[in-house]
C-alpha positions as CSV (number, residue, x, y, z in Angstrom):
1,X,-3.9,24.1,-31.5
2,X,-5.1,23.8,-28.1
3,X,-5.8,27.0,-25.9
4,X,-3.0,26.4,-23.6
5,X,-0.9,26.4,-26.3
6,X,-2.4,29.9,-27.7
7,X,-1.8,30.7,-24.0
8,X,1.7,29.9,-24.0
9,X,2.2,31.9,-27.2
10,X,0.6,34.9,-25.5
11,X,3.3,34.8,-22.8
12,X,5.9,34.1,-24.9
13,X,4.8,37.6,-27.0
14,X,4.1,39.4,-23.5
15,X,7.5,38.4,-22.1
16,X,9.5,39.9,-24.9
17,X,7.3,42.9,-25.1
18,X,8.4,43.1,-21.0
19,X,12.0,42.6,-21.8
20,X,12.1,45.3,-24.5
21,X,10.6,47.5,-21.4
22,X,12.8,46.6,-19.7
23,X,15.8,47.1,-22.0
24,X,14.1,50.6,-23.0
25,X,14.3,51.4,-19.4
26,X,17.7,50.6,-18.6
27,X,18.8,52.8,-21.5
28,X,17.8,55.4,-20.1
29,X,19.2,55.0,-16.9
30,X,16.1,54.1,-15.5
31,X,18.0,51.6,-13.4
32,X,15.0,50.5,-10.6
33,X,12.8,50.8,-12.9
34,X,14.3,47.9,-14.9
35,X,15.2,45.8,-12.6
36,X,11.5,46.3,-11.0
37,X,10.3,45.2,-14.2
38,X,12.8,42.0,-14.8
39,X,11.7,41.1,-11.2
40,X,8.5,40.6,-12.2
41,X,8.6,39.0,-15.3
42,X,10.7,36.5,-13.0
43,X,8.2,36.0,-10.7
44,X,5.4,35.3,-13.1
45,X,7.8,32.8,-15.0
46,X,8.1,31.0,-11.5
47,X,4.3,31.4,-11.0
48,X,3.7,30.0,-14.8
49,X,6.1,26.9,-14.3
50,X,4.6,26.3,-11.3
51,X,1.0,25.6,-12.1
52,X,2.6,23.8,-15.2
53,X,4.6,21.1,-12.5
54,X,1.3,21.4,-10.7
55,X,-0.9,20.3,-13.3
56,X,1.3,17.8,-14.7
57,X,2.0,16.2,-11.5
58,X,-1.9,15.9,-10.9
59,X,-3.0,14.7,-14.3
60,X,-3.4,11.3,-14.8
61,X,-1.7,9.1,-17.2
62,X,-3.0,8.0,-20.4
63,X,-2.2,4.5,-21.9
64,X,-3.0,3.4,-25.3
65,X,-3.1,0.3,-26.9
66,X,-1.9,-1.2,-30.0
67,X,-4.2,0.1,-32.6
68,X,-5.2,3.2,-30.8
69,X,-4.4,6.5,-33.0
70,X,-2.1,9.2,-31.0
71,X,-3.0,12.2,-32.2
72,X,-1.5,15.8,-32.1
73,X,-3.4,18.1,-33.5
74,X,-4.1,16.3,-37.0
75,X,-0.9,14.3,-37.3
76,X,-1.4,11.1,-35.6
77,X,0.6,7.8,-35.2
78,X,-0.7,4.3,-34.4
79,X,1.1,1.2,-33.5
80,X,-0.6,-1.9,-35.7
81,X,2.0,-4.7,-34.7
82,X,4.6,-5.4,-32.9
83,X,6.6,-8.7,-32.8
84,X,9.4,-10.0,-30.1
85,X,12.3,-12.0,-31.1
86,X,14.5,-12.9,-28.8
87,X,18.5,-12.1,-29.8
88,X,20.7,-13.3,-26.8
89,X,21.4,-11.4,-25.4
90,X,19.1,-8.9,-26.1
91,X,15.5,-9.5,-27.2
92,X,14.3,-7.7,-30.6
93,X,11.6,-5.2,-31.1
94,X,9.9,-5.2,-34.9
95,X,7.4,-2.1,-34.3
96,X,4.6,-1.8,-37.5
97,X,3.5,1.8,-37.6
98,X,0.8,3.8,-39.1
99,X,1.2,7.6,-39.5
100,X,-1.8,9.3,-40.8
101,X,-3.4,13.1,-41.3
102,X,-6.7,13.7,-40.2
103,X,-6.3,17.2,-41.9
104,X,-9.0,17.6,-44.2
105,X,-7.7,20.7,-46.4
106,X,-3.8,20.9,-45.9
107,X,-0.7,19.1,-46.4
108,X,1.2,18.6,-43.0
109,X,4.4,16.9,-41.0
110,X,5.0,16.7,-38.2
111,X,8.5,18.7,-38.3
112,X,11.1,15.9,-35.9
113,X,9.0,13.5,-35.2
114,X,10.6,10.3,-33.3
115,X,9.9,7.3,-31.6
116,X,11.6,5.1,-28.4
117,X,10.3,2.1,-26.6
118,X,10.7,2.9,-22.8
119,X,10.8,0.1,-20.2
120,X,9.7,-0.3,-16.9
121,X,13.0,2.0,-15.0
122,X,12.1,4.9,-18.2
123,X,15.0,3.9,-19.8
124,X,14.8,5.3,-23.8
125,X,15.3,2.7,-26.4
126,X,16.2,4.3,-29.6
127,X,15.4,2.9,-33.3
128,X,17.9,1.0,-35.0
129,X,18.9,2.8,-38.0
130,X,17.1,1.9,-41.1
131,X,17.8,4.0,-43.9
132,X,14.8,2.6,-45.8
133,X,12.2,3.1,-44.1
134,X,9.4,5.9,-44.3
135,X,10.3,8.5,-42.2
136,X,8.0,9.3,-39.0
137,X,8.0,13.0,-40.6
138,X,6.7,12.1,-44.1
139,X,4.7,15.3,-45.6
140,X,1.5,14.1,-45.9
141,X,-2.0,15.5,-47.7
142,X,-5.5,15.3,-46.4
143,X,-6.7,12.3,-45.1
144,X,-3.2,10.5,-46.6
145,X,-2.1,7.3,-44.5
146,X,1.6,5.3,-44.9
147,X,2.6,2.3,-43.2
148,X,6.4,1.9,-41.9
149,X,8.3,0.5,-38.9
150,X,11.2,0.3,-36.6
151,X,13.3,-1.8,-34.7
152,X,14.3,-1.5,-31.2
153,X,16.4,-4.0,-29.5
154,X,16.7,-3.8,-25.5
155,X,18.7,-6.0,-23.3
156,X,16.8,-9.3,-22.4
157,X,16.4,-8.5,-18.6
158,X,14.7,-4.9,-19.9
159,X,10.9,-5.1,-19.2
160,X,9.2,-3.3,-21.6
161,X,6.7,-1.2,-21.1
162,X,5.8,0.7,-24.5
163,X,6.2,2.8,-27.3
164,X,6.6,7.0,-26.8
165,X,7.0,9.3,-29.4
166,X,6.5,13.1,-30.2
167,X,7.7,15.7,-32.6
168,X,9.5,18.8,-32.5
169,X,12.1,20.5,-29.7
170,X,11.4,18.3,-26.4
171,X,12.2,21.5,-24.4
172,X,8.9,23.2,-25.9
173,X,5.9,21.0,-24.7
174,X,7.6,20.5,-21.3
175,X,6.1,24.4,-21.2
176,X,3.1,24.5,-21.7
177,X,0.2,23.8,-19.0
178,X,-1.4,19.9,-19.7
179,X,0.5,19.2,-22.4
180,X,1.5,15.4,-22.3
181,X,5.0,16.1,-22.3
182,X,5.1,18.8,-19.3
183,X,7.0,18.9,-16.5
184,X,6.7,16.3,-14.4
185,X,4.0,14.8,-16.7
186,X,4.1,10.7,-16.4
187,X,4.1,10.4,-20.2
188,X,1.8,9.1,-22.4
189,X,2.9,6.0,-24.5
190,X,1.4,2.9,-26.6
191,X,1.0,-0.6,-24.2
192,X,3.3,-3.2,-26.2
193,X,2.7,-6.5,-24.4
């Protein structure tokens, strides 16, 4: 866990020890108080979101390539292959993965995890539905490794531009200061072609 996300966790704990304040305060008819104290819980939530657009406006984008873990925390994804077969009149996406723990003591998932190619316009191409494959959120123990993939198919006059994923509620890393997926982040993704 990163410190910005300790960080995040801190104000999450602070804000709701504010709002019970507040609420405490407003129970007792305490009415300016309250409000005083909701006021500035609002402004430090502007000031917080703020330097998170900030930074994610400013930070640079990262690009991997095919064979080039992504890594959060220990869970980590890798494209291996990826092979193009044109399907009038859409062209075909067969996306070999790698998911992998670099935990060295616990069993872990990564709870949600998905996947999209995105193309050049950041249109979101979904996997095809494939009941037998591994899924991306496969419990795995230390140091375990499986191989699985998906098919995307996008329409032939698409250009593609690469592979995203992430795991979890997409609201929740879109708050927290220099994580990939923050506001106004450009997003990190795997260079297909």
């Amino acid at each position: 866990m990163a410190a910005f996300d300790l960080f995040f966790l801190l104000l999450v704990v602070v804000s709701l020890g504010t709002l019970a304040t507040a609420l405490v305060a407003g129970c007792r008819r305490q009415r300016n108080r309250a409000l005083q104290i909701l006021r500035n819980l609002g402004a430090g939530a502007l000031a917080y979101l703020t330097v998170v657009a900030l930074v994610g406006i400013t930070a640079p984008q990262r690009v991997l390539r095919v064979g080039q873990p992504w890594c959060f925390d220990d869970w980590c994804l890798s494209v291996e292959s990826v092979r193009r077969t044109p399907a009038p009149p859409r062209v075909r996406y067969q996306v070999s993965l790698r998911v992998f723990s670099r935990a060295r003591r616990v069993s872990q998932s990564a709870k949600g995890a998905w996947v999209y190619l995105i193309d050049a316009q950041g249109h979101r191409y979904p996997p095809e539905p494939d009941g037998s494959a591994v899924p991306l959120d496969v419990r795995l123990a230390p140091g375990e490794s499986v191989r699985t993939s998906r098919s995307f198919c996008m329409p032939a006059g698409a250009t593609p531009v690469g592979l995203i994923t992430g795991h979890g509620p997409a609201w929740l890393p879109a708050l927290i200061i220099a994580d990939e997926a923050s506001l106004f982040h450009k997003r990190t993704f795997v260079q297909l072609e």
